[in-house]
PDB file of N, CA, C and O in Angstrom:
ATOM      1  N   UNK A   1       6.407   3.784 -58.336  1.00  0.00           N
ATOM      2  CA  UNK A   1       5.185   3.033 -58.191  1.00  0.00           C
ATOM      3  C   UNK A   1       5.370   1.849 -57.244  1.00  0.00           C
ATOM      4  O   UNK A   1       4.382   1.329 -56.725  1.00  0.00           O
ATOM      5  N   UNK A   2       6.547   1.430 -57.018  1.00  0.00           N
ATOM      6  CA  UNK A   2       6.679   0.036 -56.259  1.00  0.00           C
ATOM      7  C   UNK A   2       6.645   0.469 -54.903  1.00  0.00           C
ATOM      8  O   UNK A   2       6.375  -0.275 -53.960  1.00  0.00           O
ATOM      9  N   UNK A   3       6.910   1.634 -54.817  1.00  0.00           N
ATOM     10  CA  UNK A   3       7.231   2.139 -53.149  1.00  0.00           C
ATOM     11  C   UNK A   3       5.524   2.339 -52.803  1.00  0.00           C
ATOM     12  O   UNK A   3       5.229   1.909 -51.688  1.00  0.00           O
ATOM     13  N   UNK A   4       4.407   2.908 -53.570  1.00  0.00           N
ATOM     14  CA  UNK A   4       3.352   2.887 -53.050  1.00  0.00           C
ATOM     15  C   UNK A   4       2.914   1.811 -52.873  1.00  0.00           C
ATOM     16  O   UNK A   4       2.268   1.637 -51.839  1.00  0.00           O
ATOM     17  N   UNK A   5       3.093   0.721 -53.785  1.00  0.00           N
ATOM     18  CA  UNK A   5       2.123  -0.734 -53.602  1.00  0.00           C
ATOM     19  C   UNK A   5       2.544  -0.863 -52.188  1.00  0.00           C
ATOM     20  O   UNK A   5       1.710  -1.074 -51.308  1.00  0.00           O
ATOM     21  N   UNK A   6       3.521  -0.770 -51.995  1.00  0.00           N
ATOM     22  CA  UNK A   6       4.822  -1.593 -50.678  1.00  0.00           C
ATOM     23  C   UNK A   6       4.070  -0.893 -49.467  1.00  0.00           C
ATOM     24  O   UNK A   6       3.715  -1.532 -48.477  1.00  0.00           O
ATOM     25  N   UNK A   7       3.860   0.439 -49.619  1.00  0.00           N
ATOM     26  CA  UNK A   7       3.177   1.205 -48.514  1.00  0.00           C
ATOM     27  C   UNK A   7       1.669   0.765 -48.505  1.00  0.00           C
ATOM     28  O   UNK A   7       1.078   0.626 -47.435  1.00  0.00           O
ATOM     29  N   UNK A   8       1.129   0.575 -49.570  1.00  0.00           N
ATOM     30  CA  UNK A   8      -0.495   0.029 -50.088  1.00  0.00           C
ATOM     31  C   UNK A   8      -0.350  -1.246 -48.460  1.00  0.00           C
ATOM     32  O   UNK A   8      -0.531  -1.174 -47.244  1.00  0.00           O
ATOM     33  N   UNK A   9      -0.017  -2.055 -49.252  1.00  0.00           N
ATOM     34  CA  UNK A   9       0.124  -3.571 -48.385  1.00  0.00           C
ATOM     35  C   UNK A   9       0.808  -3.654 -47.090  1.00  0.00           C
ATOM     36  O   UNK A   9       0.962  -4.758 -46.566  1.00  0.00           O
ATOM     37  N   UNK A  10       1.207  -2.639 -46.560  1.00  0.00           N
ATOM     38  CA  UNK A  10       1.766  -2.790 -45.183  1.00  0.00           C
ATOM     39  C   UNK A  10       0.744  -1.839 -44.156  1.00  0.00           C
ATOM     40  O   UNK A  10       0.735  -1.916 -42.927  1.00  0.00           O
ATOM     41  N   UNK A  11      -0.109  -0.928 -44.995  1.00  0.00           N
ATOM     42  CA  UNK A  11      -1.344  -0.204 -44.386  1.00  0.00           C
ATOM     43  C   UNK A  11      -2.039  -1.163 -44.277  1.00  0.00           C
ATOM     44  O   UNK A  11      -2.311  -1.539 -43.136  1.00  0.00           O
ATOM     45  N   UNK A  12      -2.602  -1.942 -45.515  1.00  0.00           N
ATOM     46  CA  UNK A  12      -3.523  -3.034 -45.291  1.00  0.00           C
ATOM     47  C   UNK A  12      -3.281  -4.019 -44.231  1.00  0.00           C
ATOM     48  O   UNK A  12      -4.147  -4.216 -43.379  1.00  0.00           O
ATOM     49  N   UNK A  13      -2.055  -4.714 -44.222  1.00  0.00           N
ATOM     50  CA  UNK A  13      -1.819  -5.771 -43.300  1.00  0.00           C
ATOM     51  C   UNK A  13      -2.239  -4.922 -42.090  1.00  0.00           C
ATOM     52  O   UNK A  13      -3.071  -5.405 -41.323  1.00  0.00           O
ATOM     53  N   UNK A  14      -1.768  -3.776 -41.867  1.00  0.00           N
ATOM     54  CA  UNK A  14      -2.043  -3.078 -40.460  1.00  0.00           C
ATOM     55  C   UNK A  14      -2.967  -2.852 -39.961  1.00  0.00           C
ATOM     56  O   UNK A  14      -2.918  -2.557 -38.766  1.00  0.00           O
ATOM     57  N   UNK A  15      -4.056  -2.882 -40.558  1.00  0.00           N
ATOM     58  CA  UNK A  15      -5.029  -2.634 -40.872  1.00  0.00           C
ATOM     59  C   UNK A  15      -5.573  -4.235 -40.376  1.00  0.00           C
ATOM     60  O   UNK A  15      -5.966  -4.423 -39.224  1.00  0.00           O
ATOM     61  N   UNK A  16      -5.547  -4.940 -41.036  1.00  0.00           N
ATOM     62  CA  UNK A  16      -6.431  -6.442 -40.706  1.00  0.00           C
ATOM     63  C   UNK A  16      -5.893  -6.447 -39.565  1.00  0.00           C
ATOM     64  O   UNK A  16      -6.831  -6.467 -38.769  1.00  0.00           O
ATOM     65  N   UNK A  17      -4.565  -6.439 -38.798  1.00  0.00           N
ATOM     66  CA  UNK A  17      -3.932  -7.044 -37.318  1.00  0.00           C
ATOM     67  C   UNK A  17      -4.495  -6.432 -36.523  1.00  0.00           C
ATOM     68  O   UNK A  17      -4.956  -6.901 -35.482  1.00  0.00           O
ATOM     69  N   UNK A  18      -4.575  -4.897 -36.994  1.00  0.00           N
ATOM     70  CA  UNK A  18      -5.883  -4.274 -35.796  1.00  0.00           C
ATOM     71  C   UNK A  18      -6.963  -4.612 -35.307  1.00  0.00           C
ATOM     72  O   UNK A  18      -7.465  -4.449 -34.195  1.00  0.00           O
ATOM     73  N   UNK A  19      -7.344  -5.181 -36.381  1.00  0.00           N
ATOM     74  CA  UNK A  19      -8.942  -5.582 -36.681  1.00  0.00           C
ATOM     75  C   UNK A  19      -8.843  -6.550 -35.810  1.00  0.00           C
ATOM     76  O   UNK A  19      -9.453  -6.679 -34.749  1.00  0.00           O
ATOM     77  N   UNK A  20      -7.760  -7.481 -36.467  1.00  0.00           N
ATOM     78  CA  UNK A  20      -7.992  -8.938 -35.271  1.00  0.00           C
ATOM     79  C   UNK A  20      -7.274  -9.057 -34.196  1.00  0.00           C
ATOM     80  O   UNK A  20      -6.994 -10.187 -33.795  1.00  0.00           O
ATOM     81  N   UNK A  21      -6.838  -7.930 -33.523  1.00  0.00           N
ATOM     82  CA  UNK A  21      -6.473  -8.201 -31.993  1.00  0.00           C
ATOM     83  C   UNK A  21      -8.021  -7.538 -31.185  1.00  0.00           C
ATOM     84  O   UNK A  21      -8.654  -8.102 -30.292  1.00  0.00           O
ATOM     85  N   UNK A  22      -8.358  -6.106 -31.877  1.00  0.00           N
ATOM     86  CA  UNK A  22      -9.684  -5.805 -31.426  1.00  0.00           C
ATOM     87  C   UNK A  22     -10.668  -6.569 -31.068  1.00  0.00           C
ATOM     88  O   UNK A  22     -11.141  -6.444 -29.939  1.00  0.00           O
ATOM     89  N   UNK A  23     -11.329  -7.823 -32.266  1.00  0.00           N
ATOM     90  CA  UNK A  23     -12.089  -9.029 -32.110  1.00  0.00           C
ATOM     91  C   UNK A  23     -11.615  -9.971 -31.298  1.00  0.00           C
ATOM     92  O   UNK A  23     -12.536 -10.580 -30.754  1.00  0.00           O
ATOM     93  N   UNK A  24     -10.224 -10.455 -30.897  1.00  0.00           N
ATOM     94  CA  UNK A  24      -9.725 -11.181 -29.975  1.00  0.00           C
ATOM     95  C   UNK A  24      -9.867 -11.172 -28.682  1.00  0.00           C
ATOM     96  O   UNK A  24      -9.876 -12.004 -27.775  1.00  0.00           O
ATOM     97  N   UNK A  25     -10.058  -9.196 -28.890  1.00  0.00           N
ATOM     98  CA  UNK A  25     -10.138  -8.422 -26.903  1.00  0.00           C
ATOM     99  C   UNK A  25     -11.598  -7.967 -26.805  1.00  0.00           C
ATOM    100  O   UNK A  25     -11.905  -7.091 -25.996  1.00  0.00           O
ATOM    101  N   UNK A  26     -12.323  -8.424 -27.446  1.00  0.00           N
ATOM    102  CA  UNK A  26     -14.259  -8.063 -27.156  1.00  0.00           C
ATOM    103  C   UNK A  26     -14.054  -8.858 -26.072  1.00  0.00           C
ATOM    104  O   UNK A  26     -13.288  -8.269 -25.310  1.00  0.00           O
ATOM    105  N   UNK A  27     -14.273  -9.573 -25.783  1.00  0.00           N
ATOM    106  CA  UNK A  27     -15.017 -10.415 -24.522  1.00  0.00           C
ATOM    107  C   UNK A  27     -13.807  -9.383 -23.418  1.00  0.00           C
ATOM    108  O   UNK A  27     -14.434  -8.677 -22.629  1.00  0.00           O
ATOM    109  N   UNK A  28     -13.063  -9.318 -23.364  1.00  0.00           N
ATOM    110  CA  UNK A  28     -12.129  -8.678 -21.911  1.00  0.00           C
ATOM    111  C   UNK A  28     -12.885  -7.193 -21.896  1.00  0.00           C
ATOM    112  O   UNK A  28     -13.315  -6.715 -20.846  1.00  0.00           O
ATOM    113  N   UNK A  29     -13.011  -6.424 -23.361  1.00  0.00           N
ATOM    114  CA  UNK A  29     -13.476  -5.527 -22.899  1.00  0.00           C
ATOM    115  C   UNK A  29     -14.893  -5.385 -22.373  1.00  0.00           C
ATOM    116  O   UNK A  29     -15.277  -4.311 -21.910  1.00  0.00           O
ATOM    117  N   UNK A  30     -15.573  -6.316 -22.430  1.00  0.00           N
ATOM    118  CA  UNK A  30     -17.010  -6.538 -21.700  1.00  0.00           C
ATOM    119  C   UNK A  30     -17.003  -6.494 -20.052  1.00  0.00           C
ATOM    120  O   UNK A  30     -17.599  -5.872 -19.173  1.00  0.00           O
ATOM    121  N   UNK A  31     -15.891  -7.605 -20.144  1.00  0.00           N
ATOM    122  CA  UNK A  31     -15.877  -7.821 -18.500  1.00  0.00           C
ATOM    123  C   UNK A  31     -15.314  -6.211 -17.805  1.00  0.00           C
ATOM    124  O   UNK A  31     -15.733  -5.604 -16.820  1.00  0.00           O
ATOM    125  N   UNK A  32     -14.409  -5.928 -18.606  1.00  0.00           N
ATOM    126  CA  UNK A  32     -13.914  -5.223 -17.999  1.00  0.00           C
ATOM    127  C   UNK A  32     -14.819  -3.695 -17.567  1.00  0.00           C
ATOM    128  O   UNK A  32     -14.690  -3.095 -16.500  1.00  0.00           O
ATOM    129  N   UNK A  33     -15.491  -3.402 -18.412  1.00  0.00           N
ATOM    130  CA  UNK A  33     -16.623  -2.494 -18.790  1.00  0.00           C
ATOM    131  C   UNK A  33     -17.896  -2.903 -17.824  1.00  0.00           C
ATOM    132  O   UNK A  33     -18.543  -1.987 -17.318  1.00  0.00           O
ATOM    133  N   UNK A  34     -18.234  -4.183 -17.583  1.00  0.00           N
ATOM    134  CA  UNK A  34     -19.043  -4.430 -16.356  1.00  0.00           C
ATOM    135  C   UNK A  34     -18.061  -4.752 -15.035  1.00  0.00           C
ATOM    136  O   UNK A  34     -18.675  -5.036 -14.006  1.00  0.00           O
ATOM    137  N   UNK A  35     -17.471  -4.746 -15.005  1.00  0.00           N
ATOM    138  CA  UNK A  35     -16.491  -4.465 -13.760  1.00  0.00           C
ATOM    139  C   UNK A  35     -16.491  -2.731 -13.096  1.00  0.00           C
ATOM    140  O   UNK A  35     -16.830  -2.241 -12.019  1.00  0.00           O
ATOM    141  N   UNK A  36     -15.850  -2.112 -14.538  1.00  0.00           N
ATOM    142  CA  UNK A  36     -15.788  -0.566 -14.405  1.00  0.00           C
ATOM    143  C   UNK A  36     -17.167   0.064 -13.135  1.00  0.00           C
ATOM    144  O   UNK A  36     -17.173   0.558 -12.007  1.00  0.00           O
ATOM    145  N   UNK A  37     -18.390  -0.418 -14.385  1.00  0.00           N
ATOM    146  CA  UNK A  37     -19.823   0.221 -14.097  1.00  0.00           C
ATOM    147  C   UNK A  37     -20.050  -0.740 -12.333  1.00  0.00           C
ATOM    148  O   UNK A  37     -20.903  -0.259 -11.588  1.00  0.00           O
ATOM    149  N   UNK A  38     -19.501  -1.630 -11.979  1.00  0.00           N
ATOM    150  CA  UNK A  38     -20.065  -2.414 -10.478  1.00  0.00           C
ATOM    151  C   UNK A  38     -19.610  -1.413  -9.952  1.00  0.00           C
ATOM    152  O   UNK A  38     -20.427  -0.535  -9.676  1.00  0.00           O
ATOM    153  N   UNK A  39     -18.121  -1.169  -9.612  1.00  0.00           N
ATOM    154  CA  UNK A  39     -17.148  -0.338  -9.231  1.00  0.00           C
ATOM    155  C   UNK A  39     -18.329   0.892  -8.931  1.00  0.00           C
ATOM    156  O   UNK A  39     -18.979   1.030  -7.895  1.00  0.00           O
ATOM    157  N   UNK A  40     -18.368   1.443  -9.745  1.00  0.00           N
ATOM    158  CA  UNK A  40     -19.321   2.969  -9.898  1.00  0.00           C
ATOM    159  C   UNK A  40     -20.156   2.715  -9.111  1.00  0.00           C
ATOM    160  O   UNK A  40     -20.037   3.271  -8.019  1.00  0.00           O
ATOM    161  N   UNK A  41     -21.578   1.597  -9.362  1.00  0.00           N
ATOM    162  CA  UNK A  41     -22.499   1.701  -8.516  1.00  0.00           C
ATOM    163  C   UNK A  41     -22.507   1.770  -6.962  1.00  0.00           C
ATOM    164  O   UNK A  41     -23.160   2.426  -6.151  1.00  0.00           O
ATOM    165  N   UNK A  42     -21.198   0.522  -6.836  1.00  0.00           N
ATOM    166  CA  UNK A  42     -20.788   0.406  -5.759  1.00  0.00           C
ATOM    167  C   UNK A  42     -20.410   1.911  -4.942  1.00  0.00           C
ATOM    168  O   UNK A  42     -20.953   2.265  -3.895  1.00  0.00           O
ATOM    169  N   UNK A  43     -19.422   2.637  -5.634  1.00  0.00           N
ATOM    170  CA  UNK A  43     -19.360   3.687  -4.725  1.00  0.00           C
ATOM    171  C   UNK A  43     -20.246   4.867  -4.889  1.00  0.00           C
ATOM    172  O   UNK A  43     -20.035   5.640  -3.955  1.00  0.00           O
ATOM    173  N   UNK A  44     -21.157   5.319  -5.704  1.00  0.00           N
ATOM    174  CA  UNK A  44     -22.333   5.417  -5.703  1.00  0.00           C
ATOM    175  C   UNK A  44     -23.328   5.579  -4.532  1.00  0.00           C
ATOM    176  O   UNK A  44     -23.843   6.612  -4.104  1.00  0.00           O
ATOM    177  N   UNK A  45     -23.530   3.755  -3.946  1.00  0.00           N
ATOM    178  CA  UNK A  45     -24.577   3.597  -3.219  1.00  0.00           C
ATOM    179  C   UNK A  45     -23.526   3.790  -1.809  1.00  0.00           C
ATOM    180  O   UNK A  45     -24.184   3.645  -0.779  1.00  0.00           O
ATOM    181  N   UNK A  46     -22.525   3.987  -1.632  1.00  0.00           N
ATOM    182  CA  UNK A  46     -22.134   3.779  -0.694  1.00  0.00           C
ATOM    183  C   UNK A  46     -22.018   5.848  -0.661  1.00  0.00           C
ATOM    184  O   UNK A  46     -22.632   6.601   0.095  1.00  0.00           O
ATOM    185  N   UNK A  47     -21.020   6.217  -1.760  1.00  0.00           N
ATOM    186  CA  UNK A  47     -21.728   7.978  -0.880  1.00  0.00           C
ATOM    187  C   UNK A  47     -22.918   8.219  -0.950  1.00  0.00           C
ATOM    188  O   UNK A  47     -23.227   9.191  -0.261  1.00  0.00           O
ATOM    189  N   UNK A  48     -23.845   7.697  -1.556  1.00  0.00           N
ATOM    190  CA  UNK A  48     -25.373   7.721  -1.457  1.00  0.00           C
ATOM    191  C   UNK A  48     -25.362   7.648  -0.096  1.00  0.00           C
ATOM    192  O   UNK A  48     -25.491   8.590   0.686  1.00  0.00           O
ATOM    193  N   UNK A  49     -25.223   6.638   0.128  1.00  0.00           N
ATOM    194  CA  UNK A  49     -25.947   6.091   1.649  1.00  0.00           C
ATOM    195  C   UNK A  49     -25.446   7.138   2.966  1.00  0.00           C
ATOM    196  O   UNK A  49     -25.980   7.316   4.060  1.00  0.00           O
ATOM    197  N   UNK A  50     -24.327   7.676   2.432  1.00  0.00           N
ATOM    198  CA  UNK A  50     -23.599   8.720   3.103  1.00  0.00           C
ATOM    199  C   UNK A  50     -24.983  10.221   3.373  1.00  0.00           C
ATOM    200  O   UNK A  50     -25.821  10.548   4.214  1.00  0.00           O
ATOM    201  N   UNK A  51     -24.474  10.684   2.091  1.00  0.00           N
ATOM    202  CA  UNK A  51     -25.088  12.269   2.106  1.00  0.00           C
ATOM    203  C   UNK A  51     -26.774  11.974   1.871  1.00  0.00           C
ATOM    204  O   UNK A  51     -27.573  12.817   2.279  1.00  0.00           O
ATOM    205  N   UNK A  52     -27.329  10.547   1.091  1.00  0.00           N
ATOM    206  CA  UNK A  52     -28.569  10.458   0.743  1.00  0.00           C
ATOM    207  C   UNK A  52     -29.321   9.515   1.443  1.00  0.00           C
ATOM    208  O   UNK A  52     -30.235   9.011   0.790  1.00  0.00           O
ATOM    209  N   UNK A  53     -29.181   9.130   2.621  1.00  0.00           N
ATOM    210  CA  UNK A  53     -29.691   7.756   2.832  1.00  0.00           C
ATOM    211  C   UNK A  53     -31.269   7.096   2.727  1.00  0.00           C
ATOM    212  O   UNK A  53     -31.647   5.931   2.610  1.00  0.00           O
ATOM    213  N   UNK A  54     -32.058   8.475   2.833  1.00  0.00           N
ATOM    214  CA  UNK A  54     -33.678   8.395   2.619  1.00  0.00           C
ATOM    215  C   UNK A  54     -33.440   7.556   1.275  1.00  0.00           C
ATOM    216  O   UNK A  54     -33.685   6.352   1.199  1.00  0.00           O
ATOM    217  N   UNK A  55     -32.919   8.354   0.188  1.00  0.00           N
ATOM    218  CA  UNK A  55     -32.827   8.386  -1.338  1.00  0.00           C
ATOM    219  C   UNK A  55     -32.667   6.665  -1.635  1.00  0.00           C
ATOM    220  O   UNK A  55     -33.474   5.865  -2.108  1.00  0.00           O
ATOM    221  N   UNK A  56     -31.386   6.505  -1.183  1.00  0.00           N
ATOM    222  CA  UNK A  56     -30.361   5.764  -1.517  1.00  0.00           C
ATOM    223  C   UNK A  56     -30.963   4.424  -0.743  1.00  0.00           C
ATOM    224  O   UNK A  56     -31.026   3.441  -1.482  1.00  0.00           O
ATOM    225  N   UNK A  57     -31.341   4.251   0.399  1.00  0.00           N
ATOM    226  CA  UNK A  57     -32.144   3.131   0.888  1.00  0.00           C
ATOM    227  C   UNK A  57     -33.320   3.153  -0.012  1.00  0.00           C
ATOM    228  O   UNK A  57     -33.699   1.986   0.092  1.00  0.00           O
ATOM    229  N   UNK A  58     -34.063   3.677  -0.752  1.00  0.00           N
ATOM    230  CA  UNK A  58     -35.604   3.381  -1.574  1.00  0.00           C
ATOM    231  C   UNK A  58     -34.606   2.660  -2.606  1.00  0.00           C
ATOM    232  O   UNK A  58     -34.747   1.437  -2.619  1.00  0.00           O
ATOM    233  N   UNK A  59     -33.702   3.129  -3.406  1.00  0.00           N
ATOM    234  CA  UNK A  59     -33.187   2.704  -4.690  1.00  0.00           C
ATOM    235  C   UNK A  59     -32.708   1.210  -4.335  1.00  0.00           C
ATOM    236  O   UNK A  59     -32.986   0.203  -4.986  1.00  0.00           O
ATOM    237  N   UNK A  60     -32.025   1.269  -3.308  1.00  0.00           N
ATOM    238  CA  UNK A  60     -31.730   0.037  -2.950  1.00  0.00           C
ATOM    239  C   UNK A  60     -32.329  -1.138  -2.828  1.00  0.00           C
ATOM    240  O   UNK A  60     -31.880  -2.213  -3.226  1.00  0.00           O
ATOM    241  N   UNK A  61     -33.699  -0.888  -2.088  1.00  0.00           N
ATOM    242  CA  UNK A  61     -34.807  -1.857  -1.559  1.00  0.00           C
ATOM    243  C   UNK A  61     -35.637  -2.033  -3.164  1.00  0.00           C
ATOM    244  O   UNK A  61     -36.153  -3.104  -3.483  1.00  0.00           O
ATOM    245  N   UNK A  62     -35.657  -0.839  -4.046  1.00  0.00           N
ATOM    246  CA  UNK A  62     -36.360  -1.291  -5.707  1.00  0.00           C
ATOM    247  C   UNK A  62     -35.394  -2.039  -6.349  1.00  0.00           C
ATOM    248  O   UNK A  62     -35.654  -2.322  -7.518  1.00  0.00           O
ATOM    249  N   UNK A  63     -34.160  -2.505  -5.813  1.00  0.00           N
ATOM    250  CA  UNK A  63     -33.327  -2.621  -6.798  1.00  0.00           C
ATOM    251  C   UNK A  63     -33.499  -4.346  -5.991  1.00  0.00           C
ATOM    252  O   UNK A  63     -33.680  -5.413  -6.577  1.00  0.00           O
ATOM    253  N   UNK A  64     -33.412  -4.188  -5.019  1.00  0.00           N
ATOM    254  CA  UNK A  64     -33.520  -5.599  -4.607  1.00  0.00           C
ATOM    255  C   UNK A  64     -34.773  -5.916  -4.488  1.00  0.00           C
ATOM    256  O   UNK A  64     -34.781  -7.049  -4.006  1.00  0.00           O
ATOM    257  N   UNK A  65     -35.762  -5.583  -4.642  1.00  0.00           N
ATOM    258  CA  UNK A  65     -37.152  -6.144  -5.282  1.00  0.00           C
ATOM    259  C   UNK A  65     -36.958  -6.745  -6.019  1.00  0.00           C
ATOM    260  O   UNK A  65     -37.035  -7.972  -5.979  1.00  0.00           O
ATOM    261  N   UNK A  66     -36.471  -5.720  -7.429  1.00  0.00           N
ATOM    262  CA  UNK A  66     -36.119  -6.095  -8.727  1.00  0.00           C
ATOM    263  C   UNK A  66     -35.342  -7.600  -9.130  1.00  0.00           C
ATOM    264  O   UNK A  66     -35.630  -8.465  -9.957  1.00  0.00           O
ATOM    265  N   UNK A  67     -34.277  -7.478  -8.180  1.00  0.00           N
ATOM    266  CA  UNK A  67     -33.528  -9.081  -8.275  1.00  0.00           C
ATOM    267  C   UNK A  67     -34.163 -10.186  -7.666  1.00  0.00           C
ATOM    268  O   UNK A  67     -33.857 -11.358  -7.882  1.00  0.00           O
ATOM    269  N   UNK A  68     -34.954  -9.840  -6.985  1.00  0.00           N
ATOM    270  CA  UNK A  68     -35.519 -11.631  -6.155  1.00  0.00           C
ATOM    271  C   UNK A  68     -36.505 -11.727  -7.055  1.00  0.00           C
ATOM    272  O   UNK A  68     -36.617 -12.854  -7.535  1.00  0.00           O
ATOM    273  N   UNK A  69     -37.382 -10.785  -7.507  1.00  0.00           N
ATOM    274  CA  UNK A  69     -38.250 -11.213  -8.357  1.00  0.00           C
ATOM    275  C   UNK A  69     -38.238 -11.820  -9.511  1.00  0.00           C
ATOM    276  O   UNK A  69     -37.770 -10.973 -10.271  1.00  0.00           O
ATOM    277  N   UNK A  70     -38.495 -12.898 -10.204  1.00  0.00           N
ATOM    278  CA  UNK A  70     -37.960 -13.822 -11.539  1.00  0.00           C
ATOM    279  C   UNK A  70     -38.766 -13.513 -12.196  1.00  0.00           C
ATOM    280  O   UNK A  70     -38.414 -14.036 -13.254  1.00  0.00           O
ATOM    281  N   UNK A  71     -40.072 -12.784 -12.481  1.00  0.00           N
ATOM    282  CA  UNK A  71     -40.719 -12.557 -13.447  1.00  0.00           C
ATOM    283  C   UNK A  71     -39.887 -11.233 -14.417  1.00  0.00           C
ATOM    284  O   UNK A  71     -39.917 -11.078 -15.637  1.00  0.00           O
ATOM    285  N   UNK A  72     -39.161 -10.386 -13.348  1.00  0.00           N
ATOM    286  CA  UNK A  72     -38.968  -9.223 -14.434  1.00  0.00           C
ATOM    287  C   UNK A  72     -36.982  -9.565 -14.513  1.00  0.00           C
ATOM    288  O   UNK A  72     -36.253  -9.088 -13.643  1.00  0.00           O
ATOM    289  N   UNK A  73     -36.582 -10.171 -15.330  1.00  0.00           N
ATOM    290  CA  UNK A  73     -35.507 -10.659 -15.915  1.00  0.00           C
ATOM    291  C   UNK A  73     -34.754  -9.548 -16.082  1.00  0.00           C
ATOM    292  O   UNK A  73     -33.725  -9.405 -15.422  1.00  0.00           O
ATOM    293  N   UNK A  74     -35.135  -8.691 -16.915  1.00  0.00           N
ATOM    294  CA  UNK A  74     -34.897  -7.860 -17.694  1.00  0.00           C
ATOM    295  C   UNK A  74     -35.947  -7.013 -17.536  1.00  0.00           C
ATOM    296  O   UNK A  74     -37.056  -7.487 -17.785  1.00  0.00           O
ATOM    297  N   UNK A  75     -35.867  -5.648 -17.113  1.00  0.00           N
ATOM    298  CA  UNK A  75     -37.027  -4.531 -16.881  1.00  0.00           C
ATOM    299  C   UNK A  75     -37.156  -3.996 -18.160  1.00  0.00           C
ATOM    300  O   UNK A  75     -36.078  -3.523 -18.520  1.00  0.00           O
ATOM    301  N   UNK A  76     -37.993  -3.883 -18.954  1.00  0.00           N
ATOM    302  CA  UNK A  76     -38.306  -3.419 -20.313  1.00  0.00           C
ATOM    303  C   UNK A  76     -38.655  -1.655 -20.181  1.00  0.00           C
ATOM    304  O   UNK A  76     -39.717  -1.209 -19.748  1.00  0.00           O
ATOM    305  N   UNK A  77     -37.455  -0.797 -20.679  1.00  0.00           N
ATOM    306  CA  UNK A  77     -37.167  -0.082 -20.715  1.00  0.00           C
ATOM    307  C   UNK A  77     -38.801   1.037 -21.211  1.00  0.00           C
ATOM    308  O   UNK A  77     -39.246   2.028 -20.632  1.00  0.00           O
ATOM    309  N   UNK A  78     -39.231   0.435 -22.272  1.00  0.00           N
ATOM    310  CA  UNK A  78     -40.580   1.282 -22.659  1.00  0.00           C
ATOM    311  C   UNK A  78     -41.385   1.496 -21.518  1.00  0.00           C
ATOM    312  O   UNK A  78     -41.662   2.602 -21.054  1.00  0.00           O
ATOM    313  N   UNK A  79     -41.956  -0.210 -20.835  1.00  0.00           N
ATOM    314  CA  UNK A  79     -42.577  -0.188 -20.017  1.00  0.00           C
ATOM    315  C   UNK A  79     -42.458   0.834 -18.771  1.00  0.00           C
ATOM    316  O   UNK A  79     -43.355   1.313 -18.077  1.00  0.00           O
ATOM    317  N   UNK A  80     -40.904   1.030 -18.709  1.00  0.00           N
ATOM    318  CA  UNK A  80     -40.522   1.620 -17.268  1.00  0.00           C
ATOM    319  C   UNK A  80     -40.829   3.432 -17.354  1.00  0.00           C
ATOM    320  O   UNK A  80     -40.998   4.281 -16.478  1.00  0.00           O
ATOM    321  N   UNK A  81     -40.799   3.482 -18.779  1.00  0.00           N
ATOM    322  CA  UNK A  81     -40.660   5.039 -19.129  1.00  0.00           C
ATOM    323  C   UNK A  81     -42.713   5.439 -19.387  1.00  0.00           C
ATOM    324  O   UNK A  81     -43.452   6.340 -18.991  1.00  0.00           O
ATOM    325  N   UNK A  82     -42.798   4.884 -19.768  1.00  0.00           N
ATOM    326  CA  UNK A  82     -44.606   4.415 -19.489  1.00  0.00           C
ATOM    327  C   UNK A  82     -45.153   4.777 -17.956  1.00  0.00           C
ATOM    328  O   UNK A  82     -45.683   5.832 -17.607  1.00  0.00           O
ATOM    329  N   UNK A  83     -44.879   3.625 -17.155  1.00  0.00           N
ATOM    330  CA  UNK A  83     -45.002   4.042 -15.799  1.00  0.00           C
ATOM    331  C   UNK A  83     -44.652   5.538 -15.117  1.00  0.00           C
ATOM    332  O   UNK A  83     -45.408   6.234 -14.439  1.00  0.00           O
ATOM    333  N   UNK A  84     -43.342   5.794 -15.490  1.00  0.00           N
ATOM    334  CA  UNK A  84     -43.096   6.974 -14.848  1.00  0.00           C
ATOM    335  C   UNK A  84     -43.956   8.449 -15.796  1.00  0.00           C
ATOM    336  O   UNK A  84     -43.775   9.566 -15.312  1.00  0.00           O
ATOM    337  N   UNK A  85     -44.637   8.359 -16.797  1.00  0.00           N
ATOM    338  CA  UNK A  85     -45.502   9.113 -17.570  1.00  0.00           C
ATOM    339  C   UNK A  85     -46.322   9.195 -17.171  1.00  0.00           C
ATOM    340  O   UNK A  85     -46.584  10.318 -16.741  1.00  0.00           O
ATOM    341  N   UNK A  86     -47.117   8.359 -17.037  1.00  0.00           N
ATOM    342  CA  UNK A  86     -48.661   8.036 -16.370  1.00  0.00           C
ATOM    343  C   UNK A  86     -48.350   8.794 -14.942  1.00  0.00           C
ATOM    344  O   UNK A  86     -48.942   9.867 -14.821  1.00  0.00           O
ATOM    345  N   UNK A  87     -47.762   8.516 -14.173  1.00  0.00           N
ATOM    346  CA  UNK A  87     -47.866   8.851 -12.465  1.00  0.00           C
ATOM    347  C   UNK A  87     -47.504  10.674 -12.496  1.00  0.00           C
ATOM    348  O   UNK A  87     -47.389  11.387 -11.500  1.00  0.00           O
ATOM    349  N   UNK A  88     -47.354  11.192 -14.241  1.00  0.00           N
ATOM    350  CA  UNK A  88     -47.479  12.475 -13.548  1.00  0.00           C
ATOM    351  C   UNK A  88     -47.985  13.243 -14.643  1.00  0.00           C
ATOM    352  O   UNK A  88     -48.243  14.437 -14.492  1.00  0.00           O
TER     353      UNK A  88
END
């Protein structure tokens, strides 16, 4: 019986240290995860612009609409799926 407690409490401890190096590394894995996804877009718009450039110049020019404009912060996802319903 002493050998399970012993194994009991060294799962557990292992168990919490996981826990709290995980909560320690949230914020790195954020950055790192919006780093990943720039990366992507980035090469993305760049073979876009390659094989798609009609395509890939419209997305571009909505996308930089999108940022100079300060009213839409945040594009509200319903709204956007709304719009594209209606137009067909």
């Amino acid at each position: 019986m002493g050998n399970e407690e012993k194994a009991e409490q060294d799962t557990t401890e292992e168990l919490l240290d996981t826990y709290e190096r995980k909560r320690k590394n949230k914020t790195d894995d954020v950055i790192a995860t919006q780093a990943v996804l720039c990366i992507i877009l980035a090469v993305m718009f760049c073979c876009g612009r390659f094989f798609y450039p009609e395509i890939t110049e419209a997305v571009f020019t909505r996308l930089k609409g999108l940022a100079s404009d300060s009213s839409y912060v945040i594009v509200n996802p319903i709204d956007l799926l709304r719009e594209v319903i209606d137009k067909h």
